[in-house]
C-alpha positions as MATLAB code, in Angstrom:
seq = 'XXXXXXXXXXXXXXXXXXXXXXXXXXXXXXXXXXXXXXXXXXXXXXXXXXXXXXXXXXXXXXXXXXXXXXXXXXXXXXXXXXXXXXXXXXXXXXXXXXXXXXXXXXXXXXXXXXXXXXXXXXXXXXXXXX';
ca = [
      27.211   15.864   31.010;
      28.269   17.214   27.392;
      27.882   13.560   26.240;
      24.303   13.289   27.425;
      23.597   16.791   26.098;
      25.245   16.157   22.818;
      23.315   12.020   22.742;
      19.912   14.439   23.531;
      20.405   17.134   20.717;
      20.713   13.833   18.306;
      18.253   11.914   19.907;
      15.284   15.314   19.084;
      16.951   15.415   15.407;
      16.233   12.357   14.189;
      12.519   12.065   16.261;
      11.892   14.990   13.767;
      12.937   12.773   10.558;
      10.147   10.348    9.947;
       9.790    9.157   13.365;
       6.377   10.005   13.382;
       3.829    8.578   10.887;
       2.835   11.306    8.304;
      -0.875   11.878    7.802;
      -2.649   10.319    4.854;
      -1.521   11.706    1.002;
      -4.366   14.189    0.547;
      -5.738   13.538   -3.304;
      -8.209   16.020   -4.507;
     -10.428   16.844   -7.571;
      -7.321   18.857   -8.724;
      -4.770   15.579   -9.412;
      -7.047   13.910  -11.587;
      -5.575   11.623  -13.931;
      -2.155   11.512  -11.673;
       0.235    9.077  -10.754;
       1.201    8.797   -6.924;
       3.962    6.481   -5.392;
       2.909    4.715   -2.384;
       4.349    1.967    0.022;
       2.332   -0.946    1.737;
       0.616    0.665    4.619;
       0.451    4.152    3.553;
      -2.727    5.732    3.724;
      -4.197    8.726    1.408;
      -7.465   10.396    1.265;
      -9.425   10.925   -2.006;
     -11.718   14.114   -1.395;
     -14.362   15.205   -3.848;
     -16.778   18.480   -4.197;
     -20.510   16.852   -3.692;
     -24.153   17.339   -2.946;
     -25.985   14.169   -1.407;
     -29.191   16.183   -1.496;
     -29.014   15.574   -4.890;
     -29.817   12.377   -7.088;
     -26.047   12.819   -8.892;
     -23.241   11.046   -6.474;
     -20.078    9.899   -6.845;
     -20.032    6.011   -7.196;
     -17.809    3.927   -5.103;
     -14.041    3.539   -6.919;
     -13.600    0.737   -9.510;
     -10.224   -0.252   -8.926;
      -8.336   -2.647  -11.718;
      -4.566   -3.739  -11.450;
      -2.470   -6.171   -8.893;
      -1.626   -3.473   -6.166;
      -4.508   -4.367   -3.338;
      -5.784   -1.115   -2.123;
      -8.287   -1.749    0.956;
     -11.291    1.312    1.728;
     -10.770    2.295    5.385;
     -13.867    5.336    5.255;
     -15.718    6.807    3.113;
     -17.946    9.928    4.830;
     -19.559   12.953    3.806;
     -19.203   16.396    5.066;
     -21.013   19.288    4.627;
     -19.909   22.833    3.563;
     -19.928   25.418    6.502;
     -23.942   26.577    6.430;
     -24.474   29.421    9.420;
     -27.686   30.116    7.830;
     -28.990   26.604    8.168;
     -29.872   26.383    4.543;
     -30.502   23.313    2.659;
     -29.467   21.707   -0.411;
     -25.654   22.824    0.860;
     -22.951   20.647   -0.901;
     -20.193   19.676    0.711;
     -17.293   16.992   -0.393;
     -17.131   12.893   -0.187;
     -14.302   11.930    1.500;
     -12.288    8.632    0.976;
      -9.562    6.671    2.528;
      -7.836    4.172    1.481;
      -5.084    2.003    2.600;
      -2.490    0.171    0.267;
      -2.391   -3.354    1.367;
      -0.529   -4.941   -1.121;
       2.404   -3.716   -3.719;
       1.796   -3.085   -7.456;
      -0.553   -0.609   -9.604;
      -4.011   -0.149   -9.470;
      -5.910    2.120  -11.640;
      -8.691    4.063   -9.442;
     -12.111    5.327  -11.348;
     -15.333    7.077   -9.719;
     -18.057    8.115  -11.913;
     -20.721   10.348  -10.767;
     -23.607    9.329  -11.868;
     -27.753    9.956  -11.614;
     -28.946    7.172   -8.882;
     -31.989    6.401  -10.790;
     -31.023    6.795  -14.394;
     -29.029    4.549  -16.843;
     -26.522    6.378  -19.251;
     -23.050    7.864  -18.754;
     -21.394    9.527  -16.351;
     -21.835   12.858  -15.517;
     -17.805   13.306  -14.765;
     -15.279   11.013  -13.829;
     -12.443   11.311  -11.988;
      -9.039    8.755  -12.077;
      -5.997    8.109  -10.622;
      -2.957    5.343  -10.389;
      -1.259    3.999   -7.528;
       2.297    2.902   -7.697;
       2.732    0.979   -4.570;
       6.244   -0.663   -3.320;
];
């Protein structure tokens, strides 16, 4: 009976050591221009501060380099609004999964829909996937 006791105790210790996949890497408008390590598989979730009602958006990533990193969603959510108003901004929300090892430079650009010319802001990051 210890034996099974003791093969139990072990058994819950290592279920809580990894056993379990981890949620995405959450990446926000606050790492820009960081590096994050990632393995083949992982998942991580790019979230940044917008306002669809708006002509200025966030453009889809250009991604250069040899690590292959596939879009799995991209969605937009809306700030909490009791009041109903409109106009409310809310954040664009993007993930990704690494499908391939390498490095792959990630760049969005928010930018006027209808209008030629430079960014408004930009926002970057690397992937260094194993």
């Amino acid at each position: 009976m210890k034996k099974i006791l003791a093969l139990a105790c072990v058994a819950v210790l290592f279920a809580g050591c990894g056993g379990a996949a981890a949620g995405p890497t959450k990446v926000t408008e606050e790492d820009k221009g960081k590096t994050f390590e990632a393995t083949v598989g992982q998942k991580f979730e790019v979230t940044l501060k917008a306002n669809e009602t708006t002509p200025v958006q966030w453009t889809s990533p250009k991604i250069e380099g040899d690590a292959i990193i596939g879009t799995v969603n991209s969605e937009y959510k809306t700030e909490e609004n009791p009041q109903g108003m409109v106009g409310v901004g809310g954040w664009r929300i993007y993930t990704f999964e690494v499908t391939a090892a390498g490095t792959a430079k990630m760049v969005w650009e928010s930018k006027h829909i209808a209008e030629e010319g430079p960014p408004y802001d930009t926002f970057e990051i690397t992937i260094n996937a194993k």
